[in-house]
Backbone as CSV, one residue per row, in Angstrom:
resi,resn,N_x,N_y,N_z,CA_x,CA_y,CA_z,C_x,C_y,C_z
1,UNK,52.399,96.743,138.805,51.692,95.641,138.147,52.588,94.999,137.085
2,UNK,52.381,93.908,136.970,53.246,93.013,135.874,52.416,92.876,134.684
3,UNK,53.136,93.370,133.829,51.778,93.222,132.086,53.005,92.356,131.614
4,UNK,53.953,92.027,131.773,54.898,90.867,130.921,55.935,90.140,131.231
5,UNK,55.668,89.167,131.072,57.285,88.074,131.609,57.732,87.678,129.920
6,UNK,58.911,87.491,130.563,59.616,86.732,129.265,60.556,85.989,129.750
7,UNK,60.963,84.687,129.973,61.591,83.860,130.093,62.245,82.438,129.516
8,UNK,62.064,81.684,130.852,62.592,80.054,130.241,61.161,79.467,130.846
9,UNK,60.662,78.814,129.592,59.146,77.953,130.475,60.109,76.452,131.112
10,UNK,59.631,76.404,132.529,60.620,75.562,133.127,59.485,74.531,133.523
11,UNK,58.072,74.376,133.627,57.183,73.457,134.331,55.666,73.721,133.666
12,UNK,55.321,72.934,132.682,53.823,72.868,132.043,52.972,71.912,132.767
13,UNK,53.623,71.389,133.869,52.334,70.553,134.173,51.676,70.932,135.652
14,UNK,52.174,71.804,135.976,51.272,72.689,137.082,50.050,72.717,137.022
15,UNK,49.279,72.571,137.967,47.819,72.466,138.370,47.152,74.141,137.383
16,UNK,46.728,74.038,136.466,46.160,75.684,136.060,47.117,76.270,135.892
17,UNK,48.456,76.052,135.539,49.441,77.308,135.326,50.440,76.859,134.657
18,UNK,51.846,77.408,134.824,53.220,76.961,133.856,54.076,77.791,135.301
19,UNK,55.054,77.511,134.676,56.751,78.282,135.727,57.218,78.719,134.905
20,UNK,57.630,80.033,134.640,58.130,80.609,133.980,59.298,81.832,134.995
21,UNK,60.670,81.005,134.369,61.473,81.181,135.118,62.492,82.611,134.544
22,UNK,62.253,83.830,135.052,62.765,85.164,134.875,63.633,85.814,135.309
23,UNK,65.081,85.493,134.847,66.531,86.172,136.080,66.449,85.180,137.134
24,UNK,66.249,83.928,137.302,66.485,83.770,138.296,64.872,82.955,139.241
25,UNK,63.636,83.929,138.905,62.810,83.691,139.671,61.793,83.057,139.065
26,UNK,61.278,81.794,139.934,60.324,81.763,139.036,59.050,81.899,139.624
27,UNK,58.217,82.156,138.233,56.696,83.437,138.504,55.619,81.605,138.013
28,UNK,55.012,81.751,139.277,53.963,80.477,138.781,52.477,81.333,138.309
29,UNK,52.659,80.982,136.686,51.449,82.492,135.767,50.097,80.518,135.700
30,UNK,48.962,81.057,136.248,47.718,80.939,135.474,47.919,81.031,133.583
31,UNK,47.293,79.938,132.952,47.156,80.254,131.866,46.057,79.143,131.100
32,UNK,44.916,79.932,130.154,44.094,78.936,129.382,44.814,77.791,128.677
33,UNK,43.545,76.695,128.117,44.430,75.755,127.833,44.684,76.299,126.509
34,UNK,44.056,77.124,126.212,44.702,77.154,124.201,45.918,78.183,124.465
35,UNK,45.798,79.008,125.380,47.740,79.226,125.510,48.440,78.002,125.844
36,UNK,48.506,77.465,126.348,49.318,76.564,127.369,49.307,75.964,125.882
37,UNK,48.503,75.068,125.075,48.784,74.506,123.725,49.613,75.055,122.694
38,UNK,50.143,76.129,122.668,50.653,77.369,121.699,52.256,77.404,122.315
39,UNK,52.553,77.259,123.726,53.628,77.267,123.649,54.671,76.415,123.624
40,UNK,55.873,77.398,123.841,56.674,76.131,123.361,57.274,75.164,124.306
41,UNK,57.910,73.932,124.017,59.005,73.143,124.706,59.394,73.806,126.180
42,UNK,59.461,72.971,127.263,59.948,72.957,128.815,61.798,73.408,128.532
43,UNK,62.251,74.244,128.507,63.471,74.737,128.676,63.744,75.913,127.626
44,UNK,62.673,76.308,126.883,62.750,77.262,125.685,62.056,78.054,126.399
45,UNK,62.728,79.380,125.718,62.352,81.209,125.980,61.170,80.992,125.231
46,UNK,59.895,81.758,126.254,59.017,82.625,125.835,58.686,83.592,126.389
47,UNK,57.457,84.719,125.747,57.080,85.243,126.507,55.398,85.505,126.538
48,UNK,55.276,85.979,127.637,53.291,86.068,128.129,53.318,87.153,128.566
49,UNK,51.806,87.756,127.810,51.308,88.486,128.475,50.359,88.583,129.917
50,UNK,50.587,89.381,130.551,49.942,89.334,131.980,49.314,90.269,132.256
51,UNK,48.107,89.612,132.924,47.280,90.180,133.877,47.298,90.183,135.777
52,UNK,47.636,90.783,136.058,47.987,90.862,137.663,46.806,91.341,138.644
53,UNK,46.281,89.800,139.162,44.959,89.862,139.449,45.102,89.930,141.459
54,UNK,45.367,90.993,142.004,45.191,91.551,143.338,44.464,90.882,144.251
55,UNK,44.043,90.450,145.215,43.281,90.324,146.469,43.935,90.075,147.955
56,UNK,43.418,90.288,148.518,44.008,90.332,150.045,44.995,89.390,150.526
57,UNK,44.176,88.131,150.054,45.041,87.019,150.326,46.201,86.647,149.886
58,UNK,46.720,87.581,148.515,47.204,87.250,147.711,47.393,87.572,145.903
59,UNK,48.702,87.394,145.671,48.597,87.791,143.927,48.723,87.095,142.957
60,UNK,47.935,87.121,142.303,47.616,85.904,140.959,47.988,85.808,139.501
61,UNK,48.625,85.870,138.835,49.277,85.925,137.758,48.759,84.981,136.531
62,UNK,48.078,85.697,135.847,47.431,85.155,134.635,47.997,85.869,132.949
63,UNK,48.618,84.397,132.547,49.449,84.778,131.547,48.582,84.064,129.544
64,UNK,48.690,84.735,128.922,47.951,84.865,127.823,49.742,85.093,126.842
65,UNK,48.769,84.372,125.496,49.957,84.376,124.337,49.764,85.586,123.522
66,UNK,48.742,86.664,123.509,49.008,87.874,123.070,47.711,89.146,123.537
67,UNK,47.924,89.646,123.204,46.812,90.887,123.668,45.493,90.956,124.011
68,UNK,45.019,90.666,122.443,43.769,90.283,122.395,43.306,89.438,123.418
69,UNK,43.901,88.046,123.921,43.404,87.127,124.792,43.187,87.746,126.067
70,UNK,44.435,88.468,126.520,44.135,89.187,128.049,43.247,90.641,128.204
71,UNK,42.965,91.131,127.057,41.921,91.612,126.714,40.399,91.050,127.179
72,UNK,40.405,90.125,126.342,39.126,89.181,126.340,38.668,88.681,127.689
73,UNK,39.645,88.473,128.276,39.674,88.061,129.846,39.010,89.372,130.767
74,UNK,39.946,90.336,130.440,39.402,91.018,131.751,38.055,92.109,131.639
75,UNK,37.828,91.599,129.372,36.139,92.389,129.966,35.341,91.070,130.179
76,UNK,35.315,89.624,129.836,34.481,88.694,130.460,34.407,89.051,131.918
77,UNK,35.144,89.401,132.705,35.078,89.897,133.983,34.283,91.089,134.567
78,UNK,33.917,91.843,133.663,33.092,93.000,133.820,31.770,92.230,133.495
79,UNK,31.299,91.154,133.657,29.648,90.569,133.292,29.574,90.066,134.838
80,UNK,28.675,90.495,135.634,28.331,89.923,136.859,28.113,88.227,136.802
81,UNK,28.962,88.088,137.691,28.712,86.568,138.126,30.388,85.946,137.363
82,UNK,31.228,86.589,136.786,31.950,85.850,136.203,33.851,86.955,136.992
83,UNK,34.361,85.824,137.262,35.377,85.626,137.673,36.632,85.507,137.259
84,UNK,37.708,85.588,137.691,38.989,85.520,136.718,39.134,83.802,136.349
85,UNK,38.583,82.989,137.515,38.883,81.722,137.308,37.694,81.290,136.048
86,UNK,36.815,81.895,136.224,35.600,81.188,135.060,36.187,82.141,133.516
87,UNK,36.479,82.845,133.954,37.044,83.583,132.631,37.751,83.066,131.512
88,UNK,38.653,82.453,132.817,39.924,81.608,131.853,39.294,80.089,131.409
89,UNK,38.290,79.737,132.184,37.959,78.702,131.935,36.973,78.802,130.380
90,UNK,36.637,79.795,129.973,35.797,80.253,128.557,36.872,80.792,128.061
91,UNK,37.560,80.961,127.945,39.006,80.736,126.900,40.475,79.871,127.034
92,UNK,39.442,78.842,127.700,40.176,77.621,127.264,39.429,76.889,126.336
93,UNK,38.481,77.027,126.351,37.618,76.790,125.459,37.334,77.124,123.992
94,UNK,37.766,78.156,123.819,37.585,79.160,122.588,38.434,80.311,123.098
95,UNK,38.909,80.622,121.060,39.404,81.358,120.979,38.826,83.377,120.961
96,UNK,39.883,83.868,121.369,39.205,85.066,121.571,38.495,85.442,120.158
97,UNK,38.586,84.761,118.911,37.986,84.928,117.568,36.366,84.613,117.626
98,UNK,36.561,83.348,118.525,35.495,82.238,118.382,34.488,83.181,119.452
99,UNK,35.146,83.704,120.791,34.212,84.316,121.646,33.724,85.682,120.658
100,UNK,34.078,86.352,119.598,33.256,87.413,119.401,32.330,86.854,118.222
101,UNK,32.651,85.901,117.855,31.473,85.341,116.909,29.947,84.542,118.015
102,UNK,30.454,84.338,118.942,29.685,83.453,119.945,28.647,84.539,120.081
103,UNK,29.098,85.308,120.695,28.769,86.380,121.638,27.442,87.399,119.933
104,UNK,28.403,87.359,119.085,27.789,88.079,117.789,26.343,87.222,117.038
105,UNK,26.820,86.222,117.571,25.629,85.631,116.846,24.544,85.073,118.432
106,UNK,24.494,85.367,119.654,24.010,85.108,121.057,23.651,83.656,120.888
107,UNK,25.301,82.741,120.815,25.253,81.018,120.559,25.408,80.544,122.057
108,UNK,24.073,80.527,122.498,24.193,80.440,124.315,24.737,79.148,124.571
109,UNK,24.565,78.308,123.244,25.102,76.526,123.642,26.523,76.418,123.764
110,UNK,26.843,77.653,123.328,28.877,77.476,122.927,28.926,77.412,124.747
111,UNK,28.042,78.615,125.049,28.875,79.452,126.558,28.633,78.490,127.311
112,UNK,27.008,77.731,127.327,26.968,76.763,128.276,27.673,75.480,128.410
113,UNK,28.329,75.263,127.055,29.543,74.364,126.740,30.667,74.166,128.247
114,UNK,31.122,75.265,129.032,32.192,75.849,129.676,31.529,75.505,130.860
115,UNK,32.122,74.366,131.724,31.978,74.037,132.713,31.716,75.223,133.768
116,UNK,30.779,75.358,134.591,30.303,76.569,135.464,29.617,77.745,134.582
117,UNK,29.259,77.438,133.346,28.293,78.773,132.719,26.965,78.172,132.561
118,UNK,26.084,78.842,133.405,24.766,78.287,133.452,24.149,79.576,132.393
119,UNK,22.621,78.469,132.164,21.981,79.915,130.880,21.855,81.369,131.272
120,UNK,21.761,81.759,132.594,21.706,83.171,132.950,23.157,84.433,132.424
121,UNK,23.809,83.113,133.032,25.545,83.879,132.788,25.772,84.022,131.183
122,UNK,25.240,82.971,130.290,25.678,83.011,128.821,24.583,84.060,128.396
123,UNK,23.458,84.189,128.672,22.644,85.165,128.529,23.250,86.886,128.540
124,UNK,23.698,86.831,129.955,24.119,87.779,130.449,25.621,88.542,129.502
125,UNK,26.769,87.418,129.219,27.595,87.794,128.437,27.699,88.300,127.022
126,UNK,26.498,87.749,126.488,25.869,88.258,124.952,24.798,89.193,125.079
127,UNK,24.687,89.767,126.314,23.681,91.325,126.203,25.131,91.936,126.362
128,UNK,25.435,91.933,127.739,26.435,92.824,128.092,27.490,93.374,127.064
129,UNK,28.043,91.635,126.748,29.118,92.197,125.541,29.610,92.441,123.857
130,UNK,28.149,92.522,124.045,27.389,92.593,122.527,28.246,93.923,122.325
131,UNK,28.383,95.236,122.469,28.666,96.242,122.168,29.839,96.401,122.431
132,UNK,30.386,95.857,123.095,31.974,95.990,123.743,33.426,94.969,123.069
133,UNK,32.781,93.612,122.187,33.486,93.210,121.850,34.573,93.909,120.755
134,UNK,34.218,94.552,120.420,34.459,95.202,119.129,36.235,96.469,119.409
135,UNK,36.257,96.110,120.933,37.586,96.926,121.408,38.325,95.559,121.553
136,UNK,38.237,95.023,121.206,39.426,93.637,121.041,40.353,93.447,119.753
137,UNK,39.416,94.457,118.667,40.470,94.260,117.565,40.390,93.268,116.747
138,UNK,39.438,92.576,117.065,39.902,91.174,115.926,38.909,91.400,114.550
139,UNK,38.305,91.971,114.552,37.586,91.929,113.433,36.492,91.148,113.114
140,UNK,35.525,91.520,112.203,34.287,90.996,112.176,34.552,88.933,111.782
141,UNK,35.416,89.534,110.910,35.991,87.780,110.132,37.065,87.771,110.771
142,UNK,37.078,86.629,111.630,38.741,85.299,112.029,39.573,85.275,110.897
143,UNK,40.960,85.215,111.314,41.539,85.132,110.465,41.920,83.425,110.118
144,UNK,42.662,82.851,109.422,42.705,81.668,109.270,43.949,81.318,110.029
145,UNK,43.293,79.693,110.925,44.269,79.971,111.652,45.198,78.820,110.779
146,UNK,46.588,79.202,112.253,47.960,78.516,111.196,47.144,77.097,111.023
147,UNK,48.480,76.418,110.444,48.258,75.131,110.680,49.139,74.570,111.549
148,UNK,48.631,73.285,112.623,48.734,72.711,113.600,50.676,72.212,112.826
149,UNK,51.248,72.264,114.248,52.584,71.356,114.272,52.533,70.184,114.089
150,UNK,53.375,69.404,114.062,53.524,67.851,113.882,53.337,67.428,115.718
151,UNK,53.420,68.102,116.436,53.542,67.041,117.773,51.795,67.945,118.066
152,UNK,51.030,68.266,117.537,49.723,68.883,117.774,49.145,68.196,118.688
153,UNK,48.605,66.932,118.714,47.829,65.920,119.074,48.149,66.006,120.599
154,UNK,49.268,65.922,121.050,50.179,65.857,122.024,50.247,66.825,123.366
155,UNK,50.405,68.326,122.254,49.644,69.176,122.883,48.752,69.482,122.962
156,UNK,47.892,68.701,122.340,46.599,68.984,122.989,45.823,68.464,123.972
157,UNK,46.379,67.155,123.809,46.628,65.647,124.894,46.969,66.612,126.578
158,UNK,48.010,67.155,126.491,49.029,68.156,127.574,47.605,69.314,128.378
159,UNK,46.977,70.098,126.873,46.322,71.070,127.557,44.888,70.333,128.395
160,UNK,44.621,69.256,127.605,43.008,68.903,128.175,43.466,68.282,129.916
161,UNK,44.816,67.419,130.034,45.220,66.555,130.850,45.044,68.123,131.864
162,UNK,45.790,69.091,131.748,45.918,70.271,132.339,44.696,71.356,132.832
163,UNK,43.509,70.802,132.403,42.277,71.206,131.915,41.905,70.365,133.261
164,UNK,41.892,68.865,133.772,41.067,68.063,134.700,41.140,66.954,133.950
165,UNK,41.380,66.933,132.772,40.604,65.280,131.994,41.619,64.374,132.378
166,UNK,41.367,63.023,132.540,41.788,61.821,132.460,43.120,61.708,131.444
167,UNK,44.180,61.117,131.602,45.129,60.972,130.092,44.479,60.362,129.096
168,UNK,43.474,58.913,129.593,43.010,58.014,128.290,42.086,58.892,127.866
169,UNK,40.795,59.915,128.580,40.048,60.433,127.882,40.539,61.371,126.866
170,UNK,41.556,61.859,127.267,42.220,63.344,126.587,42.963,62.755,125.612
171,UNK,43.956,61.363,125.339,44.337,60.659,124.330,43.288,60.803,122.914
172,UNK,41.974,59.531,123.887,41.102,59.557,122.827,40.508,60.844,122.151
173,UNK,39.683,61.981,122.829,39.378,62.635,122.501,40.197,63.097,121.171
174,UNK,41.919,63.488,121.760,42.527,63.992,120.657,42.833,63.609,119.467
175,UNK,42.793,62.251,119.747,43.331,61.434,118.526,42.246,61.370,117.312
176,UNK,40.879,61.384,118.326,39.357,61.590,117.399,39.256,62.770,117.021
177,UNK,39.836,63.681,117.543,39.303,64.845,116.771,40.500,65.224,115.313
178,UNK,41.290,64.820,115.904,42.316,64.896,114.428,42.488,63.816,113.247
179,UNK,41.227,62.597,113.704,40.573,62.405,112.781,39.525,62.877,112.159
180,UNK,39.020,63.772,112.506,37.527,64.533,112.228,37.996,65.308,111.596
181,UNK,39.392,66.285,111.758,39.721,67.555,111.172,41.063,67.345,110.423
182,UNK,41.747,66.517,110.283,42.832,66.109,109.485,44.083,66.755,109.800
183,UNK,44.676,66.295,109.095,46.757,66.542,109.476,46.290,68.231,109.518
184,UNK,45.983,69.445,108.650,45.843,70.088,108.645,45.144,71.549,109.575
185,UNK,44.766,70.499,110.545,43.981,71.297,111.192,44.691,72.387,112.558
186,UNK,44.709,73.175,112.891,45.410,73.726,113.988,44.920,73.500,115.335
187,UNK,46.300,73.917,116.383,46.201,73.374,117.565,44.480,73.643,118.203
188,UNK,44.279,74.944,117.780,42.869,75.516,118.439,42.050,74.466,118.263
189,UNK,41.997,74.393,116.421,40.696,73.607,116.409,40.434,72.075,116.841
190,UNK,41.226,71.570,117.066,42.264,70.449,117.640,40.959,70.210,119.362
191,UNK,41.760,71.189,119.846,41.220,71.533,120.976,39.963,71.752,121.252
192,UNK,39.205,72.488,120.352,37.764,72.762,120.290,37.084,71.736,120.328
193,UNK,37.522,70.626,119.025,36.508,69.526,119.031,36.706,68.949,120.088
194,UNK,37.773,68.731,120.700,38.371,67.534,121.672,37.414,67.758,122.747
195,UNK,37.033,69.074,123.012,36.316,69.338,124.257,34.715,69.325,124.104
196,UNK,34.565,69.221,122.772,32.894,69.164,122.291,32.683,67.607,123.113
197,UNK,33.499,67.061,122.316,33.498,65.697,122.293,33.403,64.861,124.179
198,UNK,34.296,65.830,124.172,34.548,65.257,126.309,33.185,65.669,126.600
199,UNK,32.638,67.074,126.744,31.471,67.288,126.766,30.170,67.278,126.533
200,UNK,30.069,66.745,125.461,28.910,66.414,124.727,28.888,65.100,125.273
């Protein structure tokens, strides 16, 4: 099983994923949009953590910017009805901080937020993982996050476009939400509103 690449990110605009090119090969990794927003520049070393998701047909490579996230992933997967693809799709959405406050306070509007979570499934994820969040490590209180880069907007523009949205919707969205939250605000939260906003 593969738990880590480290490479040259060679291709961010892949349908749901990145190229991340290792000795030579390159590994096409699945990744949420608030990773995909976090990393860096098309020809710069990084590295991801991985989850190496098996089936008959085939092997799937889902890459996360640190622990906690691929964590978060593969117990959303232990709630019936939810999938590696819907998984990632609720942490593109939110951060693995934001999912144990969701989940802590049973905010069924966040989950139904996430394209394909109907009320049964958000129901279902705040019984189930009411007791279990708590092996993720993050703690009762988020920590504060950084503050956003200067090309923020941009990437966030990158992750929503990467997400399904339109360029002009994902422009506007971004540009509105970093008026809502100011120079200061980080890539996440950047992202959060942007998608309230597409959605709502």
């Amino acid at each position: 099983m593969i738990g880590r690449l480290t490479g040259i990110l060679t291709d961010k605009t892949l349908a749901g994923g990145v190229l991340l090119d290792v000795g030579g090969v390159g590994y096409d990794v699945s990744v949420p949009a608030t990773t995909l927003a976090s990393l860096p520049a098309v020809g710069e070393r990084c590295t991801l953590v991985v989850h190496t998701h098996l089936r008959e047909d085939g092997i799937t490579l889902f890459g996360f910017a640190r622990p906690a996230e691929r964590d978060a992933f593969r117990l959303l997967q232990t709630v019936s009805g939810v999938g590696p693809r819907l998984a990632l799709a609720i942490l593109s959405g939110m951060s693995v901080e934001d999912l144990v406050a969701a989940i802590a306070r049973e905010d069924l509007a966040r989950f139904k937020a996430v394209p394909g979570v109907g009320p049964k499934t958000a129901s279902r994820m705040c019984l189930e993982l009411r007791d279990k969040v708590g092996a993720l490590g993050t703690g009762a209180v988020p920590p504060p996050a950084a503050a956003a880069p200067a090309g923020a907007v941009s990437q966030v523009i990158s992750a929503l476009v990467h997400m399904g949205y339109r360029q002009g919707e994902a422009e506007r969205a971004a540009r509105h939400a970093r008026e809502n939250l100011g120079d200061d605000a980080s890539i996440e939260a950047l992202l959060r509103d942007s998608l309230v906003a597409l959605v709502g």
